[in-house]
C-alpha positions in Angstrom: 58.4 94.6 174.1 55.3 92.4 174.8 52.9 91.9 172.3 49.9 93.4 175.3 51.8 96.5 175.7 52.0 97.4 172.2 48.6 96.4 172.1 48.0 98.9 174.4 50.1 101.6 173.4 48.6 101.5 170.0 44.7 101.8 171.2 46.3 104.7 173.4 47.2 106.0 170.5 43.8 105.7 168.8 42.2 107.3 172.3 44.4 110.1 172.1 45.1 110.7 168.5 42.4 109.3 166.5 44.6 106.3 165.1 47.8 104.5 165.8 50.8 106.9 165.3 52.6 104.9 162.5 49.4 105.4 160.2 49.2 108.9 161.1 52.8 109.4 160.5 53.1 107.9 157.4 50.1 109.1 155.6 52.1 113.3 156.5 55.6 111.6 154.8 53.4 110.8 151.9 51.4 113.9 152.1 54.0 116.1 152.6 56.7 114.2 150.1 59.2 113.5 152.8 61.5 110.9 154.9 60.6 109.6 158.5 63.8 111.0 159.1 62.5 114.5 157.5 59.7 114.0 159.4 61.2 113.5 162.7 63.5 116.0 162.2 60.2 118.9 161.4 58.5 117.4 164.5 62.3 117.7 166.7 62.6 114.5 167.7 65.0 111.4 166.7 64.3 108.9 164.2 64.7 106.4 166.6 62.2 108.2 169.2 59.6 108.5 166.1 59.8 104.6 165.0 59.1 103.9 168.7 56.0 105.6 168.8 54.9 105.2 165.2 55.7 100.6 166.4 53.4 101.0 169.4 56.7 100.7 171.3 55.8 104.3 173.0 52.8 105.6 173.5 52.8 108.8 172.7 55.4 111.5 172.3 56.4 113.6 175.8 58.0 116.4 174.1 55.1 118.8 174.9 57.0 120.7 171.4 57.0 117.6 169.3 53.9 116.6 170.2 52.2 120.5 169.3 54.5 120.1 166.0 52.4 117.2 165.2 49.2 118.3 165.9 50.3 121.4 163.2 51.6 118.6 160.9 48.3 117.2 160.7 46.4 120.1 160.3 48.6 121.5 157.9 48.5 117.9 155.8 44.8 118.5 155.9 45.2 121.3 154.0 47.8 120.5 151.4 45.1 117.6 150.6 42.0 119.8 150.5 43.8 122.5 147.8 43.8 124.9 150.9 48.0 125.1 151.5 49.8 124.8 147.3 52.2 122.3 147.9 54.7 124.7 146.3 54.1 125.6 150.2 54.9 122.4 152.0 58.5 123.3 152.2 58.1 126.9 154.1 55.4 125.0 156.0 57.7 122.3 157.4 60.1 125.1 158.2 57.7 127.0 160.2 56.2 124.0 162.0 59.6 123.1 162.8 60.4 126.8 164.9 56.8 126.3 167.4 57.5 126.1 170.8 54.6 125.1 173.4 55.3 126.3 176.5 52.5 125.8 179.2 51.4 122.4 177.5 51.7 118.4 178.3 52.2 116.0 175.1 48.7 116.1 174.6 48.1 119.8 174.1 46.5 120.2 178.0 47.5 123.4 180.2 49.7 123.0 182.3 50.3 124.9 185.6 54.4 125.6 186.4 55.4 123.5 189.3 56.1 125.8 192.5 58.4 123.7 194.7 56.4 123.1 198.4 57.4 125.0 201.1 58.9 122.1 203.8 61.2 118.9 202.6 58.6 116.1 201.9 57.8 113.4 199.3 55.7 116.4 197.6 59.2 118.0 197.4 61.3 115.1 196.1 58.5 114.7 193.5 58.3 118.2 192.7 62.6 118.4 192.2 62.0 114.8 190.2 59.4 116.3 188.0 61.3 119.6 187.3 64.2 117.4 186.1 62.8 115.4 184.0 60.4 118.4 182.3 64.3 119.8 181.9 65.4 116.8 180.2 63.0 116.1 178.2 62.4 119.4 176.9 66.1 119.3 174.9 65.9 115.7 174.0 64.0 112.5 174.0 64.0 109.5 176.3 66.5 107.2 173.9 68.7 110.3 173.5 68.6 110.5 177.1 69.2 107.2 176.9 72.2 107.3 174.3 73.8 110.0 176.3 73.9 107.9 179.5 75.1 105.1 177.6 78.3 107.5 176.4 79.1 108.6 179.6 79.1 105.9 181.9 82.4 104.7 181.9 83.9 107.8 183.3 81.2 109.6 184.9 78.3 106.3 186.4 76.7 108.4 188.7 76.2 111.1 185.8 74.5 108.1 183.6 72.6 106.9 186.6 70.7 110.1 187.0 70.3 110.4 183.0 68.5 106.9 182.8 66.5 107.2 186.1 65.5 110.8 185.9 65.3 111.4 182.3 63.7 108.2 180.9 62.4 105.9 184.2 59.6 105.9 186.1 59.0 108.9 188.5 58.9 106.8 191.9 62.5 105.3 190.7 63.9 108.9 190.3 62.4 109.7 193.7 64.1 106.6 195.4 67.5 107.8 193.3 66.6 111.5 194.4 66.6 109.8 198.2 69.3 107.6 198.2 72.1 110.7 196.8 70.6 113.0 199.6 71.8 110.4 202.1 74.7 110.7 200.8 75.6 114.2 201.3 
């Protein structure tokens, strides 16, 4: 990846979270006395996804879940450092942090209003169906799981691991042109 575009994720990252991820993250392993791994694991994402974001090589995490999970992670480390949470604690904490669900919220904690498909075929439409997919993807597993899956099924089932990639981890107007061409199809 470009050295501008992790230079861009990472002051993202500041914007949004109040420093680059990878501090952030690492400063809750040491807190809380655990792995990346562990850590990924409380926040329900992959390793792999985490070392993206904590590298700058993402710029934030799109699991709207993962992404509350942290914000809890943080807060939580705030009080295991302040004598507020006994870190005889941390492990019941981790547990609990890892059960939260989000529902209603983007990555970055805003509302969100559901999506109502429109009422006549149109680009809104194709965006709309291309939006619901991904929110469905994304919401059982990250973009390089996505990713990984796609990878494992595309020499049987290429169509299948088109839609994965496209879909699930590109860019929306991508999906929308995928979304366009398989209608033509039909």
């Amino acid at each position: 990846m470009e050295d501008t575009a992790v230079s861009r994720n990472l002051e993202l990252q500041r914007q949004w979270y109040g420093a680059p991820l990878g501090e952030i993250c690492r400063e809750l392993c040491t807190t809380f006395g655990i792995s990346q791994s562990a850590l990924a694991n409380v926040m329900g994402i992959s390793p792999a996804m985490l070392s993206l974001v904590m590298r700058g090589q993402r710029a934030r995490i799109a699991n709207p879940d993962a992404a509350a999970r942290l914000s809890t992670l943080i807060q939580r480390a705030q009080d295991v450092r302040s004598g507020a949470a006994e870190p005889s604690t941390v492990a019941g904490l981790l547990a609990e942090i890892r059960t939260q669900t989000t529902p209603g919220q983007d990555s970055l904690g805003a509302p969100v209003a559901p999506f109502s498909p429109p009422e006549s075929p149109s680009a809104e439409a194709e965006r709309w169906f291309v939006r619901s997919l991904r929110n469905l993807l994304t919401a059982t597993a990250g973009a390089v799981d996505i990713l990984d899956a796609a990878d494992a099924v595309e020499v049987h089932h290429p169509g299948l691991a088109e839609i994965l990639r496209t879909c699930g981890a590109g860019r929306t107007d991508e999906a929308v042109d995928l979304v366009r061409r398989l209608n033509a199809l039909r």
